[in-house]
N, C-alpha and C positions, 0 to 999 in steps of 0.2 A: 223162260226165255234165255237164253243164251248170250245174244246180241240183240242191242237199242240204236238206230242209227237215228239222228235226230236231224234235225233243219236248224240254220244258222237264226234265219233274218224271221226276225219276232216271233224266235222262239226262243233262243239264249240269249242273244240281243236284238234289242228295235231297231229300226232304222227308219232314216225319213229323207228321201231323196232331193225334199225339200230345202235340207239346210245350204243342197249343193249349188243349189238354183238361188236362195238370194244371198249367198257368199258372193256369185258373180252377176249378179242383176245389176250392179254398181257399173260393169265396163261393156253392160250391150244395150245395144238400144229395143232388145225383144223385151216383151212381157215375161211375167215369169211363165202365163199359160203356155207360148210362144218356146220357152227354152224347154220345157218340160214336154211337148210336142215331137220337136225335132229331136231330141235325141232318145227318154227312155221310152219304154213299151215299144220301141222300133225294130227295124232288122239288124238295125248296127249297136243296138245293148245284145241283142240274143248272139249276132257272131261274135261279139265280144266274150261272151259268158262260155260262149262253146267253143274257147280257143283259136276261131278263125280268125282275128283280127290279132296284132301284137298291140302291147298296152302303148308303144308310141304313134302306131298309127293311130288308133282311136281315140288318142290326144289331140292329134290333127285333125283330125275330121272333127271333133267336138269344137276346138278352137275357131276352124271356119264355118260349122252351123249355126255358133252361138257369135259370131261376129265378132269375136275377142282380137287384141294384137298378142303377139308373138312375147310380148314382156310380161301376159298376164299368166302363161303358161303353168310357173311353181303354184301360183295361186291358185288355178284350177287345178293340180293335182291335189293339193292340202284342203280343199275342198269338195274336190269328189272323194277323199278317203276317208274324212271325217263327217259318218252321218250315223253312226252305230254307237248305241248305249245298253249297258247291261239290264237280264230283267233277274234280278236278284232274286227272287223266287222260284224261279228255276233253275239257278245258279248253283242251290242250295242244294239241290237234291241231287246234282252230278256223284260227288265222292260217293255219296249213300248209295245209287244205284252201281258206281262201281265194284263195289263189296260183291256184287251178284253177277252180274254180268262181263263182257267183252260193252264197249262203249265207240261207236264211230259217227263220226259229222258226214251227213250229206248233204250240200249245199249247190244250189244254182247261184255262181257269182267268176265275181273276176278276177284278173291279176291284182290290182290294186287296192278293190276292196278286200282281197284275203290277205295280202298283206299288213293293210292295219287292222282290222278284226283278229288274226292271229297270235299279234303282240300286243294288242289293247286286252282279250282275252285268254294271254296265255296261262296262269294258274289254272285257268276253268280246263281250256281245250288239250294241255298237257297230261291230262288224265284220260284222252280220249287211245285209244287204238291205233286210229288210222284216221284221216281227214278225206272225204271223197271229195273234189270241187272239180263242179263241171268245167271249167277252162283248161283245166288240166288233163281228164281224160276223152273230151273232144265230144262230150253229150249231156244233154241240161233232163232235166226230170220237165213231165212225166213217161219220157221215153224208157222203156224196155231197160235198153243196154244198162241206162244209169244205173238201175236197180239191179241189174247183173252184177258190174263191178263190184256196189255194194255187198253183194252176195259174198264173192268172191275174197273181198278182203276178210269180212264177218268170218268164214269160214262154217258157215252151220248151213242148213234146211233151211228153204224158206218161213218153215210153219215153226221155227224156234228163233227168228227173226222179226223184230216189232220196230216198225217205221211210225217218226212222229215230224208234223209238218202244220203248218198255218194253213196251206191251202190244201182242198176237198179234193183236186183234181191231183197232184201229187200223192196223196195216200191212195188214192183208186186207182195210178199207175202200180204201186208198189201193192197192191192185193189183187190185180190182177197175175204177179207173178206166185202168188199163195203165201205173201209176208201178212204178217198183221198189220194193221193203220189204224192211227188216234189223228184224228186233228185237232192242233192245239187248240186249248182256249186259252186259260190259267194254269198256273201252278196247282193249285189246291183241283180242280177236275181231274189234271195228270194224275197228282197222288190218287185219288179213288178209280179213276179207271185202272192205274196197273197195280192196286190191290186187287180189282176182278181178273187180273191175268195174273195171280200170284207169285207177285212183284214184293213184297213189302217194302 
């Protein structure tokens, strides 16, 4: 392989969009089912993630879904940007697969979460090539393009390109374009599947 482009969120780190929701459950009167409703899994996380939205407006709008005042605003940011923790296990095997390869992040996410994931993980992702994050080139996985981009920064074939990702539907975008796909589990699985792509 040439190039490994990997997925951010639980796969180098976990995330729990949960811690975001009862950081502010203290100043609204919704449920947390209630706050977790209106805003993720909706159309205003995905045009956030695909650059439609600016990270102040989608401030706004979360402020009045989630029925917040205007003074609770820094605290919703330091909230929704802290939900990401290292998985040290595959932490571990960054520099080692560097030795081999070209290394690039492709990541479905936003302004703000790539902002602290990038400086909470910079040792790890300073090792990487290039970062793809869908807010930035205006298309989220398992769309086509994204995987284009990724091509294109890789700079290789897709059949010398190996995509690794949490979710089954993301790797089946990225081999439909004739990239290889692992979905993650573990650390210790990744090590024996990219021994069988002779990876050491």
């Amino acid at each position: 392989m040439q190039a490994i482009i990997f997925d951010f969120g639980n796969v180098i780190g976990f995330f729990d969009h949960g811690r975001t929701i009862q950081r502010l459950s203290k100043f609204t009167d919704l449920s947390p089912e209630e706050m977790k409703a209106v805003v993720y899994d909706t159309p205003l996380e995905d045009a956030y993630e695909a650059g439609q939205i600016r990270s102040d407006d989608f401030l706004d709008e979360v402020v009045k879904r989630w029925r917040l005042k205007n003074e609770h605003r820094q605290v919703l940011v330091d909230g929704f940007e802290d939900i990401v923790w290292p998985n040290p296990e595959l932490i571990a095997l960054i520099p080692r697969l560097k030795q081999h390869c070209r290394l690039l992040l492709g990541s479905n996410t936003n302004e703000l979460h790539f902002r602290q994931f990038r400086r909470q993980f910079a040792a790890t992702l300073d090792l990487f090539d290039h970062c793809i994050v869908s807010f930035e080139i205006g298309v989220r996985k398992p769309t086509a393009g994204f995987f284009e981009h990724c091509l294109r920064r890789a700079n290789c074939p897709p059949q010398k390109c190996l995509f690794i990702d949490d979710l089954a539907a993301n790797v089946a975008g990225a081999k439909e374009l004739g990239v290889h796909g692992l979905v993650y589990q573990d650390a210790g699985n990744l090590a024996a599947r990219l021994q069988e792509l002779g990876i050491q």
